[in-house]
GUDORO-72225 format. One record per residue: residue number from 0; chain; y negated, z negated, x negated of N, C-alpha, C in turn. Coordinates in steps of 0.02 Angstrom, whole numbers, plus 32768, in hexadecimal, padded with zeros to 4 digits. Atoms other than C-alpha are relative to their C-alpha. Layout:
REM residues N
(NUM,'A',(Y,Z,X),(Y,Z,X),(Y,Z,X)) ...
//
This chain:
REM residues 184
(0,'A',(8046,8002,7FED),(A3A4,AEAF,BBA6),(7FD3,8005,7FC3)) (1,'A',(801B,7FFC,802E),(A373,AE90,BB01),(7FEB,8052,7FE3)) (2,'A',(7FFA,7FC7,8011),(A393,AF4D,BAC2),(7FD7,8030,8023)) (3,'A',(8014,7FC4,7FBB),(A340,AF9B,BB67),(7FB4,7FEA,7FD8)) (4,'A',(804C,8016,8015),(A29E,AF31,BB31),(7FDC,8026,7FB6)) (5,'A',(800B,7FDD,804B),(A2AB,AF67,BA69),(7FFC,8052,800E)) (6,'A',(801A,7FC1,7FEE),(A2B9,B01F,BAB7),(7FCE,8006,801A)) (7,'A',(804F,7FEE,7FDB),(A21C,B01B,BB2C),(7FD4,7FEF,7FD1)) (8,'A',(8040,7FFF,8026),(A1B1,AFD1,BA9E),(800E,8035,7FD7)) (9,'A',(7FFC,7FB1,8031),(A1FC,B075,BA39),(7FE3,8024,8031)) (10,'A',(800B,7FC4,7FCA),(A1DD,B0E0,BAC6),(7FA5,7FFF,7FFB)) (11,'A',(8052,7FEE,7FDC),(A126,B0B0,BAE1),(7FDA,7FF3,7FBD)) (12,'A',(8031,8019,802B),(A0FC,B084,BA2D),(7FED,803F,7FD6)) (13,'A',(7FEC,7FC1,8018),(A13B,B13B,B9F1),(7FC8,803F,8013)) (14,'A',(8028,7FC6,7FFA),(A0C7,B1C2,B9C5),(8012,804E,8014)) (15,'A',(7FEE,7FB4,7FE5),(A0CE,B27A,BA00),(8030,8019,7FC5)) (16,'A',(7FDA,7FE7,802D),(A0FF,B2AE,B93C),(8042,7FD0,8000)) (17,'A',(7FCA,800D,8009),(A19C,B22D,B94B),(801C,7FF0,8052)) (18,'A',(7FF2,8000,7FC2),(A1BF,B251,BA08),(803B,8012,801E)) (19,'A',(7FDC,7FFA,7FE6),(A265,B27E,B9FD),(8038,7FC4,7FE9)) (20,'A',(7FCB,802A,8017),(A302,B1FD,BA02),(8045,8015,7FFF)) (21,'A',(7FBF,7FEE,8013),(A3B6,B1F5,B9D1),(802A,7FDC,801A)) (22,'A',(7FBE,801C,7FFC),(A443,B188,BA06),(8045,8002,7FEE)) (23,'A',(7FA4,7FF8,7FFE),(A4FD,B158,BA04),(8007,7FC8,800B)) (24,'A',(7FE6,804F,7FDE),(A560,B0CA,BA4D),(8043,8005,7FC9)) (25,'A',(7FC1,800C,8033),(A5DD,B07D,B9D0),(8043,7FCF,803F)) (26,'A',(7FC4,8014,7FDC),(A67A,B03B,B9FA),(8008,7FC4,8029)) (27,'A',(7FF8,802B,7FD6),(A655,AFAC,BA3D),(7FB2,7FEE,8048)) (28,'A',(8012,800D,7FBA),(A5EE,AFE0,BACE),(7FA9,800B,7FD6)) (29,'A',(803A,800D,8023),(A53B,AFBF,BA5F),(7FDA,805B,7FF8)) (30,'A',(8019,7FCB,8007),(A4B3,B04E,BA63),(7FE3,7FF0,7FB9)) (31,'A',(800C,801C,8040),(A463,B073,B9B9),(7FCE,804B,800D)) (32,'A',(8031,7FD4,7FF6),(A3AF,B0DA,B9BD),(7FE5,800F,7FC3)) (33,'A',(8013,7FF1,8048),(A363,B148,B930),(7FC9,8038,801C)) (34,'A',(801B,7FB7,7FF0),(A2D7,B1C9,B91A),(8024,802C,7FC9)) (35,'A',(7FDC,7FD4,8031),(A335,B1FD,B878),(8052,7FFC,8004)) (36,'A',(7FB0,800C,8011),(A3E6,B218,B891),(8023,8012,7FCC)) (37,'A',(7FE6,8012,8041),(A443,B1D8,B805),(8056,8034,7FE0)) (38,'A',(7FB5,7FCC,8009),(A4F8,B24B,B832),(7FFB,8008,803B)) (39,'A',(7FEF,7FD6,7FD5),(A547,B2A9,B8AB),(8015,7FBD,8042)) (40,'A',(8001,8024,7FC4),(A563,B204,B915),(7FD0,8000,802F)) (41,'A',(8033,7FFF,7FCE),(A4C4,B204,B95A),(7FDF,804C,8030)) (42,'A',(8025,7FBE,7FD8),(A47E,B28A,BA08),(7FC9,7FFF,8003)) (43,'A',(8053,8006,7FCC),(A3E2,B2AA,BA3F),(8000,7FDA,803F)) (44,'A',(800E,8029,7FD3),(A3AA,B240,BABC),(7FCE,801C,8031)) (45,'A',(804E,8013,7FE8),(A2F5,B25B,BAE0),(7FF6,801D,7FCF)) (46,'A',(803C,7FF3,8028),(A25D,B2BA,BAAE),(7FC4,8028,801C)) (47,'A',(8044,7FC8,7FD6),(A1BA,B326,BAC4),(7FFE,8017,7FC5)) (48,'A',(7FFA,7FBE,803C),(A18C,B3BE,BA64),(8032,8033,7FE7)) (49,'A',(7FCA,7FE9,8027),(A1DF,B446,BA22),(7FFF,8013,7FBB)) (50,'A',(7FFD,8016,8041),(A210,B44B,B985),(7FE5,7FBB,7FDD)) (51,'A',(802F,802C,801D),(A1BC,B39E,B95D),(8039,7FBD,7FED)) (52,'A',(7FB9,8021,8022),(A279,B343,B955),(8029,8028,7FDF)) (53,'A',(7FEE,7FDA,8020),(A2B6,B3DF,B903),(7FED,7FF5,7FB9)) (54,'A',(8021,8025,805E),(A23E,B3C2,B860),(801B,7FDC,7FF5)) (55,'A',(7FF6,8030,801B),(A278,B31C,B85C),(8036,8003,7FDE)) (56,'A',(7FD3,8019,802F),(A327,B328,B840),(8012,8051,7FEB)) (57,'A',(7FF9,7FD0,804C),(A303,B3E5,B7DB),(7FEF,7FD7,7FC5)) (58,'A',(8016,803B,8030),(A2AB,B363,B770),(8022,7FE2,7FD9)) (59,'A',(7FD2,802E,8008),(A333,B2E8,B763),(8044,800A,7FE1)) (60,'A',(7FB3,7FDC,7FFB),(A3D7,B363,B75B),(7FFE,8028,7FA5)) (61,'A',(800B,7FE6,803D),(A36E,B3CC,B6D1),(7FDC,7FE0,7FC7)) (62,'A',(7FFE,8030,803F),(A353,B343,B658),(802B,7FEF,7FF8)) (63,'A',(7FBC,8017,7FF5),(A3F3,B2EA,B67F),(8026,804B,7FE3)) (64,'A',(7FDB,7FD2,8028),(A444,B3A1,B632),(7FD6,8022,7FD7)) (65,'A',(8032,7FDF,8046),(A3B1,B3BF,B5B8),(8004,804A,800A)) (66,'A',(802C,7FBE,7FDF),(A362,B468,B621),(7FCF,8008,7FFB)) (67,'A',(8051,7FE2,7FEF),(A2CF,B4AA,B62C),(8007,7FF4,8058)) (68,'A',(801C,7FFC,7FC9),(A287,B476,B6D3),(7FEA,803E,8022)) (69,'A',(7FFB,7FC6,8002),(A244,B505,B6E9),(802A,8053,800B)) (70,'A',(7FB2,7FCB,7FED),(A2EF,B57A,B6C7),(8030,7FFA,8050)) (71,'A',(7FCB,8005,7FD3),(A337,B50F,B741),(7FD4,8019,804A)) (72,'A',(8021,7FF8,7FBD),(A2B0,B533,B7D5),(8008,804F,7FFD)) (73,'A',(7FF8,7FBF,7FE0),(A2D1,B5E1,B799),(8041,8024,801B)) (74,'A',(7FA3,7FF0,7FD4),(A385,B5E8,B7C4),(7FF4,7FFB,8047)) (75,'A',(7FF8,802C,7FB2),(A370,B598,B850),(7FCE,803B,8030)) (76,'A',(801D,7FD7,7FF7),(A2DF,B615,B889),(801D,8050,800C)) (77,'A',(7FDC,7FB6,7FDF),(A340,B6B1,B875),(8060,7FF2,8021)) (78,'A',(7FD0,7FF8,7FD5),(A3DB,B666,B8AF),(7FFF,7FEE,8049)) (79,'A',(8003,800F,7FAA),(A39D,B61A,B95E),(7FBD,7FF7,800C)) (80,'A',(803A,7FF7,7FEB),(A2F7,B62A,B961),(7FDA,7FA8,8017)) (81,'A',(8007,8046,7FE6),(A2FC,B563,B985),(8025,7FE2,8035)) (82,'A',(7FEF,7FF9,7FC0),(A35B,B584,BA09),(8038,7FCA,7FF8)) (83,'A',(7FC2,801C,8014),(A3E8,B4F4,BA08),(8027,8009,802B)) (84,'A',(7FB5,7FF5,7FB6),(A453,B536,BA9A),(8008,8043,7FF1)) (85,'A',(7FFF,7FE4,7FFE),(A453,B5CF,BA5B),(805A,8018,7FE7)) (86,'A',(7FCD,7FD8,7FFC),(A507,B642,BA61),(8004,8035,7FDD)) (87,'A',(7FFC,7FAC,8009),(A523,B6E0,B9E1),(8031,8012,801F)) (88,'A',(7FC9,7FDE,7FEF),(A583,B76A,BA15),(803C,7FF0,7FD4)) (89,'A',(7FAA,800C,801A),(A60D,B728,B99D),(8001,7FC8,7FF4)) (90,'A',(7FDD,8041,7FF5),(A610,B692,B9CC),(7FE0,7FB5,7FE0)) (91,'A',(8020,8031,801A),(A593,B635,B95F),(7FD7,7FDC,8022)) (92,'A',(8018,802F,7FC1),(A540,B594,B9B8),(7FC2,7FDC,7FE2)) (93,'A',(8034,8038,8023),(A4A5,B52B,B990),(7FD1,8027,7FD4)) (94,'A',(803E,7FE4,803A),(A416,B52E,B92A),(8007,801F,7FCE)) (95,'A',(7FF4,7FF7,803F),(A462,B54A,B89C),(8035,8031,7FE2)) (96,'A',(7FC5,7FD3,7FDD),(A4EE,B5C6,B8FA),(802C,7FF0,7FC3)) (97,'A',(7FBF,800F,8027),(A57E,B577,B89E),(8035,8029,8030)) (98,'A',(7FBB,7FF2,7FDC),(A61E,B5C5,B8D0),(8032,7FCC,8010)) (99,'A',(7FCC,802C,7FF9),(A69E,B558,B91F),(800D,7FD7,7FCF)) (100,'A',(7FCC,803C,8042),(A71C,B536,B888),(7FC9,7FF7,7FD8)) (101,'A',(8036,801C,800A),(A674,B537,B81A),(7FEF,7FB4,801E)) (102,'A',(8016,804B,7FE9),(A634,B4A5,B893),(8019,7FD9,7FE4)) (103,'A',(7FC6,8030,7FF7),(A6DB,B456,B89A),(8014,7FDB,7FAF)) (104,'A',(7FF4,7FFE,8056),(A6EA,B467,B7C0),(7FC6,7FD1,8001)) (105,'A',(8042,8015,8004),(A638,B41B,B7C1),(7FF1,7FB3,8039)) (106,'A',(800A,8047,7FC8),(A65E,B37E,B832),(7FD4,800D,8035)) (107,'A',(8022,7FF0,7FBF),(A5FC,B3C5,B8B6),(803A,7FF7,805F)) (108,'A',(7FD6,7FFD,7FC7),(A63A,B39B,B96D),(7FF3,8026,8048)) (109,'A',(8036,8000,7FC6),(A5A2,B3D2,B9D8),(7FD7,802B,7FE8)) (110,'A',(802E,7FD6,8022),(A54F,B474,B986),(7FC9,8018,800E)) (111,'A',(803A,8009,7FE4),(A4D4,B46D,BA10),(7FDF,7FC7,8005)) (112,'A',(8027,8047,7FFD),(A493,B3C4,B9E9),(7FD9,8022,7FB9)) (113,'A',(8052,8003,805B),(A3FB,B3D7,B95A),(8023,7FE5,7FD8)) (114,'A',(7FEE,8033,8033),(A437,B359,B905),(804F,8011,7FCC)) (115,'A',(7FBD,7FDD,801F),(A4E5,B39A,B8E0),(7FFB,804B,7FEC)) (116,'A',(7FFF,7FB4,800E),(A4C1,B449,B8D3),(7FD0,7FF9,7FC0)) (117,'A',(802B,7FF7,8040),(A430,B42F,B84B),(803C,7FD6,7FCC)) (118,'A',(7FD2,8023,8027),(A4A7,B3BD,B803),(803A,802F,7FD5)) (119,'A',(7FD0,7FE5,7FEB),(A53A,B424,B805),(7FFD,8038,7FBE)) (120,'A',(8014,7FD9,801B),(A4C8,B4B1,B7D2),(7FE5,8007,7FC2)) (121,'A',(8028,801D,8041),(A481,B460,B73B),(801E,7FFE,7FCA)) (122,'A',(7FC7,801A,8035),(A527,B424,B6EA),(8014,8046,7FF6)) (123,'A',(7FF1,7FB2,8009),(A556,B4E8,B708),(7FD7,8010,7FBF)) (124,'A',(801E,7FE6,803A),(A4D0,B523,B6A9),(7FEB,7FE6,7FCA)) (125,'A',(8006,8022,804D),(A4D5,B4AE,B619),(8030,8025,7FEB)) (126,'A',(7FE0,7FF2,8014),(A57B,B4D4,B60B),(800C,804D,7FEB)) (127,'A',(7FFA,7FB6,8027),(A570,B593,B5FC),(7FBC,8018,7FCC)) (128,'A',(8022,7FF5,8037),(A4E6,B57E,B590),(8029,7FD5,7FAC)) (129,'A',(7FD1,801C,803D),(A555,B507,B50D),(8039,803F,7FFF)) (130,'A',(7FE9,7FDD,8003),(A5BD,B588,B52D),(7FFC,8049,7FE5)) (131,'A',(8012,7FA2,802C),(A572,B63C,B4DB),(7FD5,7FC9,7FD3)) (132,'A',(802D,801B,803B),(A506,B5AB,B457),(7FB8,8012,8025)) (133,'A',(8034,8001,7FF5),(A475,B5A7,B4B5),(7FBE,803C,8004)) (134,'A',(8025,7FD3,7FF5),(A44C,B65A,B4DF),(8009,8012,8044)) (135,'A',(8006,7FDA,7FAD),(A40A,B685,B585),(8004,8017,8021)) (136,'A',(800B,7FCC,7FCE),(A41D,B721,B5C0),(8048,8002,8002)) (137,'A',(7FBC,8011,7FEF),(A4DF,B704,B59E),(801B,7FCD,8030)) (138,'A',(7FF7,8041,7FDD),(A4CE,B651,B5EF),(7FF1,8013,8050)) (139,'A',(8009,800B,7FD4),(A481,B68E,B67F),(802F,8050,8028)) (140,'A',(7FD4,7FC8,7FEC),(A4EE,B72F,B695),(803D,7FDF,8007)) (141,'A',(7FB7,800A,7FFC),(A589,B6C2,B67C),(7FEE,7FDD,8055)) (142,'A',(7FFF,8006,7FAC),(A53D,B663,B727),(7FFB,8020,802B)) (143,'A',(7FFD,7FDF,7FB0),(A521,B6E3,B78D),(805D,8023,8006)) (144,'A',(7FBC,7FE5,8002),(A5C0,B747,B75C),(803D,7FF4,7FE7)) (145,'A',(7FDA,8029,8028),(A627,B6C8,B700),(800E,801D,7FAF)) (146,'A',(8006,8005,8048),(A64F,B6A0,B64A),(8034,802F,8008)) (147,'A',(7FBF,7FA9,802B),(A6EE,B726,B645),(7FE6,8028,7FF8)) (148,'A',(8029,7FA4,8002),(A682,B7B8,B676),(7FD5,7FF6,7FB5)) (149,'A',(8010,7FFA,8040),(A616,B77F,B5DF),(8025,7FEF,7FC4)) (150,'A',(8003,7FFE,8040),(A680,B762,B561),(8038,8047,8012)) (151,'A',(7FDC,7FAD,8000),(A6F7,B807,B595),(7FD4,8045,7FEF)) (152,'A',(8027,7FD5,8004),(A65D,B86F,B588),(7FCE,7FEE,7FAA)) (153,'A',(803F,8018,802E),(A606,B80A,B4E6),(7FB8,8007,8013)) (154,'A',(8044,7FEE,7FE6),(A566,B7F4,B54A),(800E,8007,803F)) (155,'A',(8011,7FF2,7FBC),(A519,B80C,B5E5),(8025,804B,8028)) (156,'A',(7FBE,7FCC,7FF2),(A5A6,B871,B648),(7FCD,8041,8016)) (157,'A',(800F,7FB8,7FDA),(A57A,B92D,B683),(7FEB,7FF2,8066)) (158,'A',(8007,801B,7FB5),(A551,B8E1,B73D),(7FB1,800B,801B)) (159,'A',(8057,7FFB,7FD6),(A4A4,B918,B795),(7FED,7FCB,8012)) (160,'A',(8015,8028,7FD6),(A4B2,B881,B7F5),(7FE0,7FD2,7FC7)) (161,'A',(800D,801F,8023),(A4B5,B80E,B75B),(7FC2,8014,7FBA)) (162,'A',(8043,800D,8032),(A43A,B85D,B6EC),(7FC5,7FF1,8022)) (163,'A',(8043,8004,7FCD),(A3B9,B85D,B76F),(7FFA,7FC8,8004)) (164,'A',(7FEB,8053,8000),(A3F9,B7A8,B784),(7FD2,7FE7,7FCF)) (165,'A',(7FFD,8037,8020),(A3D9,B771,B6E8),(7FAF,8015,7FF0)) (166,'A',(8055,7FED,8013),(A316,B7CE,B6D1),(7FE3,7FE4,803C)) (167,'A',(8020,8011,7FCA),(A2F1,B792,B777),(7FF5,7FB4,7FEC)) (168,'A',(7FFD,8061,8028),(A311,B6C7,B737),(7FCF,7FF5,7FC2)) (169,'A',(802E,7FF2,8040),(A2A9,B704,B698),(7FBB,7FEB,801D)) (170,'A',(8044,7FFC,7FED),(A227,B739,B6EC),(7FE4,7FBE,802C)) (171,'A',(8008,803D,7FEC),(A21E,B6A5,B759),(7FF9,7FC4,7FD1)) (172,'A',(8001,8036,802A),(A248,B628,B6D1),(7FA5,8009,7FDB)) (173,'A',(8059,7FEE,801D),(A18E,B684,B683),(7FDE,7FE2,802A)) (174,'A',(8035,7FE4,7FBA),(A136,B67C,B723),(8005,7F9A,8001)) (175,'A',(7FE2,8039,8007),(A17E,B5B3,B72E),(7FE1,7FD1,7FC6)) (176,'A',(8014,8012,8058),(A15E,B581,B671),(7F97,800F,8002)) (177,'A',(805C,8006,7FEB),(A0A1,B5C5,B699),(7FDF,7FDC,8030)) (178,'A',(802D,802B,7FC2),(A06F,B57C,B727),(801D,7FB9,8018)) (179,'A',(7FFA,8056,7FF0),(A0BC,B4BF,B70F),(8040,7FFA,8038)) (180,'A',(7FC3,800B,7FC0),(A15F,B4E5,B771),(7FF0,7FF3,804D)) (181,'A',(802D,8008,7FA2),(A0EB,B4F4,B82D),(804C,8009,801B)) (182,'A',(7FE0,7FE4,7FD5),(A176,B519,B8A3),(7FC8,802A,8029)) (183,'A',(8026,7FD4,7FC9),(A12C,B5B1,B905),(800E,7FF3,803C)) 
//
């Protein structure tokens, strides 16, 4: 009873900008509520707006792997448009269209939950940026088309799909970086 009470004064004390919530029940039965989820334990719950629990934990995911805010709304932008249920034709899922074993490499369990997919998607693209030393257009070519294709090719592979890829994230990351990271 206690917990139901500490939620309704969240519920009604909570502004529009922190209107979306998180959960997870631990092992012993106990709920545990967040607007920032801390890892991949916690779902969405609850919210209003779109995009307005999205910022939060782009916010959260891209400090926590030292990103540009920004970069990361532009991934996220040309890979699902925001969309978190979204399906590619090969198979990529979520905001952040991780592939399966991707997810699965990336502790992801739920690639359509926000929270895991930015997550997921975050630790990705740190890692293929530690990975070429912190150049971009390799980092973000190794995510769309993976790190073999770039280092078999030295560079951004011969792929239409992926150069377009990676000027499209550019141009966004500009567009992003100017105007205070808005979500459109």
């Amino acid at each position: 009873m206690r917990i139901l009470f500490i939620f309704m004064l969240l519920c009604l004390s909570t502004s529009v900008a922190d209107a979306t919530i998180y959960r997870y029940v631990d092992e012993s039965g106990r709920l545990h509520f967040t607007d920032v989820p801390t890892d991949t334990t916690f779902s969405f719950y609850r919210g209003e707006g779109r995009g307005l629990g999205i910022s939060s934990l782009i916010d959260h995911y891209a400090g926590r792997f030292r990103l540009d805010v920004a970069l990361v709304k532009a991934v996220i932008k040309v890979e699902s448009d925001f969309d978190p249920k979204v399906v590619s034709s090969k198979g990529a899922q979520g905001l952040m269209q991780l592939m399966p074993a991707t997810a699965r490499e990336m502790g992801v369990s739920d690639p359509f939950d926000p929270g895991q997919s930015i997550y997921g998607g975050t630790y990705y693209l740190r890692q293929m940026l530690d990975t070429f030393n912190s150049n971009l257009d390799y980092a973000l070519a190794a995510y769309n088309a993976g790190p073999t294709a770039v280092h078999r090719y030295g560079g951004i592979p011969p792929y239409d799909e992926t150069r377009n890829y990676v000027l499209q994230v550019k141009k966004y990351l500009d567009y992003y970086q100017r105007f205070n990271g808005q979500i459109d």
